[in-house]
C-alpha positions as CSV (number, residue, x, y, z in Angstrom):
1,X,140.5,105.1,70.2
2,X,144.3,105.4,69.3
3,X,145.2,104.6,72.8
4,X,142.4,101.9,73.3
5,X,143.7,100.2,70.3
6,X,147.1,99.9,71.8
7,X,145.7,97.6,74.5
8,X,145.8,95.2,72.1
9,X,149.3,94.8,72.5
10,X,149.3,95.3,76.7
11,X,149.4,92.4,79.0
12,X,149.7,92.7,82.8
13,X,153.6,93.0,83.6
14,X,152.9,92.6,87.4
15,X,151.0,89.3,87.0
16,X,153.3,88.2,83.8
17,X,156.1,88.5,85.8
18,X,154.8,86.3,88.7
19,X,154.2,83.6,86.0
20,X,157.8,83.9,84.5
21,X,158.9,83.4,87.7
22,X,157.3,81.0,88.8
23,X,157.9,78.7,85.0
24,X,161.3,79.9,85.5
25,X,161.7,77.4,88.7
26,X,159.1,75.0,88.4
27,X,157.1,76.2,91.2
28,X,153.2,76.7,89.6
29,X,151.9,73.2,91.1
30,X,153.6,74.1,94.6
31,X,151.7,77.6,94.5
32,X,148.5,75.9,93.0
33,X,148.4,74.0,96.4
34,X,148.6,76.9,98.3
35,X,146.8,79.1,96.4
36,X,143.9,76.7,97.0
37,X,143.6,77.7,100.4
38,X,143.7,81.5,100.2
39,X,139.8,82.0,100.0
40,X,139.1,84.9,102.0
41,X,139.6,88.5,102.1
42,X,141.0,88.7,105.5
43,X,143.3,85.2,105.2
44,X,146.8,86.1,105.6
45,X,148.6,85.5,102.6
46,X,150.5,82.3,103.3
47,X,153.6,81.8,104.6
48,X,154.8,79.2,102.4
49,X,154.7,81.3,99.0
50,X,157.6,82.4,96.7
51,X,158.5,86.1,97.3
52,X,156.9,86.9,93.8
53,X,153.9,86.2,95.2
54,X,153.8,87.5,98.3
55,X,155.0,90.5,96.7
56,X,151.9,90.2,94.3
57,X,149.3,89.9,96.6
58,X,150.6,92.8,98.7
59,X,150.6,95.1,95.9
60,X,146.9,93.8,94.2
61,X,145.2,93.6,98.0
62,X,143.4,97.2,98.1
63,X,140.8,98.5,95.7
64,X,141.7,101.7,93.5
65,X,142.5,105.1,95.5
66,X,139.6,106.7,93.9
67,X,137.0,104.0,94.4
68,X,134.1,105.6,96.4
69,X,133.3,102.2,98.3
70,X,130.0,104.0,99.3
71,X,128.4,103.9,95.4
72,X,130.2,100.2,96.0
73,X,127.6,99.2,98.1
74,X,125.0,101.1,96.4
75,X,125.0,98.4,93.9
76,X,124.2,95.5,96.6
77,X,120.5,96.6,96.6
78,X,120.0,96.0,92.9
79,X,121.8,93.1,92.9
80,X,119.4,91.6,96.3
81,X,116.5,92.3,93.8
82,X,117.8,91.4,90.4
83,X,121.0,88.9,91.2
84,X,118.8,86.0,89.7
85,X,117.8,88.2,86.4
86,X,121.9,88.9,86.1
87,X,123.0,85.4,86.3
88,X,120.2,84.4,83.2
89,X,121.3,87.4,80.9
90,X,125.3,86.3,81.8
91,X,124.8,82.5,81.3
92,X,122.0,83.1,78.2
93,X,124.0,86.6,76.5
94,X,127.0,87.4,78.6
95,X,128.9,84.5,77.5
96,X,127.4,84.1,73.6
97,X,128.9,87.8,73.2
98,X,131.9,86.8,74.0
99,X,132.2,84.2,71.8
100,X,131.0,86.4,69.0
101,X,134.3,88.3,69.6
102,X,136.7,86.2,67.2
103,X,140.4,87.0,68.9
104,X,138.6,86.1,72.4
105,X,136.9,82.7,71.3
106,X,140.4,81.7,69.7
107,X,142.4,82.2,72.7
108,X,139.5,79.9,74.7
109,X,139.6,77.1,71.6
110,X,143.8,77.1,72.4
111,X,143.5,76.8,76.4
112,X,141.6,73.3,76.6
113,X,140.2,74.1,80.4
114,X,139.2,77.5,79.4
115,X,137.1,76.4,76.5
116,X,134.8,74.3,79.0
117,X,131.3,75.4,79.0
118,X,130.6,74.5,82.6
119,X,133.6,75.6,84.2
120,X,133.2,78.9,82.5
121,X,129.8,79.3,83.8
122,X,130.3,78.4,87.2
123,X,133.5,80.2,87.3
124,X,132.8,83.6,85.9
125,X,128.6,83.4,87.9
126,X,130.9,82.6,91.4
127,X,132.7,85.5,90.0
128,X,130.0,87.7,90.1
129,X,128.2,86.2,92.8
130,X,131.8,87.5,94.9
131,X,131.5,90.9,93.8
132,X,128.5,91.5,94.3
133,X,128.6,91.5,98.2
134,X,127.7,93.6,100.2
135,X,131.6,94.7,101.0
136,X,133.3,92.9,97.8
137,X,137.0,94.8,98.8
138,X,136.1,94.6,103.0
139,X,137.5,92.0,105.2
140,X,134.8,89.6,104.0
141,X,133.7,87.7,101.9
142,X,136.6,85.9,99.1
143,X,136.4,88.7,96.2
144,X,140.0,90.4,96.7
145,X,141.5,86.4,96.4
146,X,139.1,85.5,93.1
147,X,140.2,88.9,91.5
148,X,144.0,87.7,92.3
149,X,143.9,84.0,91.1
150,X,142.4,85.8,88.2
151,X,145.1,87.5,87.0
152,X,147.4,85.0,87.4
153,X,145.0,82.7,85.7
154,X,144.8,85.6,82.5
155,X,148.9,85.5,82.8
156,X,149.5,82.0,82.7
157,X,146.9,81.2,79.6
158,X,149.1,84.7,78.1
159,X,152.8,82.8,78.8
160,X,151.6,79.9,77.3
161,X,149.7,80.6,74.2
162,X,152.5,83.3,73.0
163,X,155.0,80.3,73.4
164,X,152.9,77.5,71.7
165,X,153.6,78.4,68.1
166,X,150.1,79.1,67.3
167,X,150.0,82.7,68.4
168,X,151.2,85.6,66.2
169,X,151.6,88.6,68.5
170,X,152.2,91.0,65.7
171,X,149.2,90.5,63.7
172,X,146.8,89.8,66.6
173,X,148.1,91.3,69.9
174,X,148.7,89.2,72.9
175,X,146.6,87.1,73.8
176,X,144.2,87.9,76.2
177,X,145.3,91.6,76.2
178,X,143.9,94.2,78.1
179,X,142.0,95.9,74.7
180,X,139.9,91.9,75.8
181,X,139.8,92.5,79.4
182,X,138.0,96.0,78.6
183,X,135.9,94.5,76.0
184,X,134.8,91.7,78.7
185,X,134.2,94.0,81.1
186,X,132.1,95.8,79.0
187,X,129.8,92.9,77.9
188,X,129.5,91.6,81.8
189,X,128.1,95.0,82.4
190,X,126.6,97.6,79.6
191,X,125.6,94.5,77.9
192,X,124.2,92.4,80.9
193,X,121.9,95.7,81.7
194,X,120.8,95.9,77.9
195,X,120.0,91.9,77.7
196,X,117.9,92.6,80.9
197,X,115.7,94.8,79.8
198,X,115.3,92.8,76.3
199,X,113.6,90.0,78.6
200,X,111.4,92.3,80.3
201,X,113.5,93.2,83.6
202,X,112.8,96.8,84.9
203,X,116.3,98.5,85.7
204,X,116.6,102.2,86.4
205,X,119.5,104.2,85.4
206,X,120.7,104.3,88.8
207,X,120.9,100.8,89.0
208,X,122.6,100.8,85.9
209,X,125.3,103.0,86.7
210,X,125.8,101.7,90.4
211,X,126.4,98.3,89.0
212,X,129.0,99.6,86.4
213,X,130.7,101.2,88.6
214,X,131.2,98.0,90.4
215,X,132.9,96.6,87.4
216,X,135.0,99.9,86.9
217,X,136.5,99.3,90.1
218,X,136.9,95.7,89.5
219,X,138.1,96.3,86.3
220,X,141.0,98.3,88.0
221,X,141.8,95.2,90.3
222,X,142.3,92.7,87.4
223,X,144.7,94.8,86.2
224,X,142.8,97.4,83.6
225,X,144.5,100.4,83.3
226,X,142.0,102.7,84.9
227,X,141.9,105.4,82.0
228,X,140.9,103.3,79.3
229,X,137.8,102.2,81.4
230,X,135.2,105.1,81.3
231,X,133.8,107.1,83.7
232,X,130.4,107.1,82.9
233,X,127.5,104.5,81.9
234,X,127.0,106.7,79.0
235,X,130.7,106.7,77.7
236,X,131.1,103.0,78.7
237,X,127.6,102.3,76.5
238,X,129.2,104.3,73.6
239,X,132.3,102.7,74.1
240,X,131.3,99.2,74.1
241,X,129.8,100.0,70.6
242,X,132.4,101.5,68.9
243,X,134.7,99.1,70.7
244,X,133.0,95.9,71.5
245,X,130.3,95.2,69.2
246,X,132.0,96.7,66.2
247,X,134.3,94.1,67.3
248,X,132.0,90.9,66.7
249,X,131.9,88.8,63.6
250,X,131.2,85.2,62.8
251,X,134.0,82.3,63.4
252,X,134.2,79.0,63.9
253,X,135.7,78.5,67.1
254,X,133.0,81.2,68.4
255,X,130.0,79.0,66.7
256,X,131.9,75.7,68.1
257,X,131.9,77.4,71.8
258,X,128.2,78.5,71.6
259,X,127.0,74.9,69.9
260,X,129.1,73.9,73.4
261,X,127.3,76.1,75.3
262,X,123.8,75.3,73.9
263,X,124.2,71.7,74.7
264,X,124.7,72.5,78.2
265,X,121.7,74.1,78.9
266,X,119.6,72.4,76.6
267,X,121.1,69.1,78.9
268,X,119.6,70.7,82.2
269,X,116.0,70.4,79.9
270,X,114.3,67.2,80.9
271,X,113.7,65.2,77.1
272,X,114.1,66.9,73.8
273,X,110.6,68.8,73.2
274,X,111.6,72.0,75.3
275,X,115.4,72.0,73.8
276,X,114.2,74.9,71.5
277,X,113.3,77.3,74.6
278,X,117.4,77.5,75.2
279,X,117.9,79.1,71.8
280,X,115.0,80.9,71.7
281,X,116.3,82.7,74.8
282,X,119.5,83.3,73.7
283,X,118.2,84.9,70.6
284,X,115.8,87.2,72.4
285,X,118.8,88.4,74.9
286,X,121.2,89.1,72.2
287,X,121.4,91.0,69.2
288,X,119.7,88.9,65.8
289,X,123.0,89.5,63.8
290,X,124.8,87.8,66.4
291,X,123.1,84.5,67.0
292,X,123.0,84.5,63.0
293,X,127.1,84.3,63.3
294,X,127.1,82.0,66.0
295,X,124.4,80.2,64.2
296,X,121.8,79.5,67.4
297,X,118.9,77.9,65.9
298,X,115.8,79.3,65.0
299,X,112.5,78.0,66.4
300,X,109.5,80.0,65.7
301,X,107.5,78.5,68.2
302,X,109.6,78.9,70.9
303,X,110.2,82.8,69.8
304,X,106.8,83.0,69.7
305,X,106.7,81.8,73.7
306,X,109.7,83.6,74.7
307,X,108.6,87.0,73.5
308,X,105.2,86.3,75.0
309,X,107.0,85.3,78.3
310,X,109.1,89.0,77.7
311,X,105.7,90.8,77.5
312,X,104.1,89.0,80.6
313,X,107.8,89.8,82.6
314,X,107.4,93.4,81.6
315,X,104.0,93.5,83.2
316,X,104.9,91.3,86.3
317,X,107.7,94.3,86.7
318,X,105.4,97.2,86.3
319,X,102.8,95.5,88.9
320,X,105.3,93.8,91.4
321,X,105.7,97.1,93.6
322,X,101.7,96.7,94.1
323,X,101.2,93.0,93.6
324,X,102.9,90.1,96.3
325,X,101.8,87.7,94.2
326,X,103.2,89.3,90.6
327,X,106.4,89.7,92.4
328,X,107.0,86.4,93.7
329,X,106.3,84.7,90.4
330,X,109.1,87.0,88.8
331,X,111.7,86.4,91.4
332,X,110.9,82.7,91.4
333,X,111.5,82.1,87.6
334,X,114.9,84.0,87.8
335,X,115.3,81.8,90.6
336,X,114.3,78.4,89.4
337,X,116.4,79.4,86.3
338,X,119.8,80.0,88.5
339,X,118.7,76.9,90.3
340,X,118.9,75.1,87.4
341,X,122.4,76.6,86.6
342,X,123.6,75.5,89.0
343,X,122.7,71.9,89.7
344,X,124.1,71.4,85.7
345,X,127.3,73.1,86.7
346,X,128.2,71.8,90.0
347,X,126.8,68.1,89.1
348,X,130.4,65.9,89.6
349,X,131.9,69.5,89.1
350,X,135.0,70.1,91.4
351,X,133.7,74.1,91.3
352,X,130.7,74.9,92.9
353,X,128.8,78.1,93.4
354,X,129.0,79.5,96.9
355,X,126.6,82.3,97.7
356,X,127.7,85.0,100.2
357,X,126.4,84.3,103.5
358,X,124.7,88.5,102.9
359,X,122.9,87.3,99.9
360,X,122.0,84.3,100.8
361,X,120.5,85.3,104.1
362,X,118.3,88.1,102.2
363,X,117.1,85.4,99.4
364,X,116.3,83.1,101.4
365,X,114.3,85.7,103.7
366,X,112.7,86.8,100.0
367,X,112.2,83.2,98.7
368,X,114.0,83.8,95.9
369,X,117.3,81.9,97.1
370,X,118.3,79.8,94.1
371,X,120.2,77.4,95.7
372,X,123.1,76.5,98.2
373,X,125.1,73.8,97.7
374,X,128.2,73.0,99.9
375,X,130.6,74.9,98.5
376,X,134.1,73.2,99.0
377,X,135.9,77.0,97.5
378,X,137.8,75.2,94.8
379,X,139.4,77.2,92.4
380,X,140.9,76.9,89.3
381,X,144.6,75.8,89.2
382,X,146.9,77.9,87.1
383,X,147.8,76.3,83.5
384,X,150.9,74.4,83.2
């Protein structure tokens, strides 16, 4: 743990440098533009760049030496069946747990556009949505770009923050340090497994580790030094709770972001009688402790329902391979629940969510498709 601990204090010199650079001569809305247009894995990287970008992207363009692209695409199966059931437990857990980690929630409550409940959302589902294609690292598809922007993203809200005066490296580490990268990591996957199967979704242990090891190899791209990232779904489950949730703890700015949160979803509820379904799930896909310190609401009707509605999903799953009709209702509620997502997040939103052309081809042949707005591949500019 010595070793993990001193991640606290690690940043990512390759993309740190790029942002020093690029502060250093005024440059970061000239390589916003441009970085605007670099969208897909087989783009050229653009002419018109500074050389410490172009340098960047060159050296952050290929996956890992060691990733085995072939247990890669082993995870595009699961995520064909259970890419709807994901997106709930990241939008509904994912992103509480987060908050629950005090250091993390401070850094988002300092970077104004990072503590935005919709842009968070959309950004880190189209995130996911991205890597889960079919060949996230091949020529296509726009995962190897997101995982760049990234990066730079992570460095610029690091440059800033330790300059702002509000931001004591000693005692906390920098700021969005790698020691958070891992702990993200680990919540978007061990944790986003767990919160399925507290609602009721099936997944094997197969699935489990083929959709970890996606993140492993991600993890590597955004700059995670790849020792301090287990190899196994058992050490990564044992790691995120010696790590991760030994890490959480009530604060304000992680109760402020969750309240944020809350009002969002409870917004894409038509009136105010059903508002108490959105806590309710919250608290059923996290851990009891946690929604205390992030003080979601208790409704005890609506716990009632939503355990109830666990129960009936855990049957639906244990029928679906023999019933048609028990498995379309369980893909349709995951997929009227994304659907929902994402009308909230994209309405007058300059992000939308753009499903791969593999997944939405195989939804839409399923039914389950949850929806497929024009995507205009916006991303987010770097902080200045």
């Amino acid at each position: 743990m010595a070793a993990v601990e001193a991640l606290k204090f690690q940043g990512d010199p390759l993309a740190d440098a790029v942002i020093a650079d690029l502060v250093a001569t005024g440059r970061i809305d000239s390589v916003n533009r441009v970085l605007g247009q670099f969208r897909a894995n087989d783009q050229p990287i653009p002419e018109d760049l500074p050389e410490s970008v172009r340098a960047y992207l060159v050296a952050t363009d290929d996956p890992p030496d060691w990733a085995d692209l072939e247990r890669v695409a082993g995870a595009y199966e699961f995520f064909v069946d259970d890419g709807v059931h994901v997106a709930s437990v990241l939008s509904f857990g994912a992103m509480v747990n987060c908050y629950a980690q005090p250091r993390p929630s401070r850094v988002l409550s300092l970077t104004h556009r990072l503590n935005q409940p919709h842009r968070r959302l959309s950004e880190t589902s189209q995130f996911v949505l991205n890597m889960m294609g079919s060949e996230p690292f091949g020529s296509g598809g726009a995962f190897v770009p997101t995982v760049q922007k990234t990066r730079l993203i992570h460095a610029a809200v690091r440059y800033f923050i330790t300059r702002s005066g509000e931001w004591d490296v000693e005692a906390d580490g920098v700021p969005v340090c790698q020691q958070d990268m891992l702990g993200a990591l680990l919540i978007f996957s061990v944790q986003v497994i767990d919160g399925m199967r507290r609602i009721g979704i099936a997944v094997t242990e197969e699935e489990a580790a083929a959709y970890y090891y996606v993140w492993r190899v991600t993890g590597a791209m955004l700059g995670i030094p790849a020792a301090a990232m287990p190899e196994t779904l058992d050490d990564a489950r044992w790691l995120n709770a010696a790590l991760v949730e030994a890490s959480y703890g009530p604060s304000a700015e992680g109760a402020a972001l969750t309240r944020d949160l809350l009002d969002l979803y409870e917004d894409m509820v038509p009136g105010k009688v059903f508002d108490g379904v959105v806590a309710a799930m919250v608290r059923q896909t996290i851990d009891p402790q946690v929604a205390d310190w992030m003080n979601v609401p208790h409704s005890r009707g609506w716990t009632r329902a939503v355990r109830a509605g666990t129960r009936l999903m855990r049957a639906l799953e244990r029928s679906e391979d023999s019933s048609r009709i028990a498995a379309t209702v369980l893909d349709k509620a995951g997929a009227l629940l994304l659907g929902g997502s994402v009308r909230t997040l994209t309405d007058g939103q300059s992000t939308t969510l753009d499903i791969p052309a593999d997944l939405k081809e195989k939804w839409l042949a399923a039914g389950t498709c949850p929806a497929s707005p024009a995507a205009n591949g916006a991303t987010s500019p770097l902080p200045r």
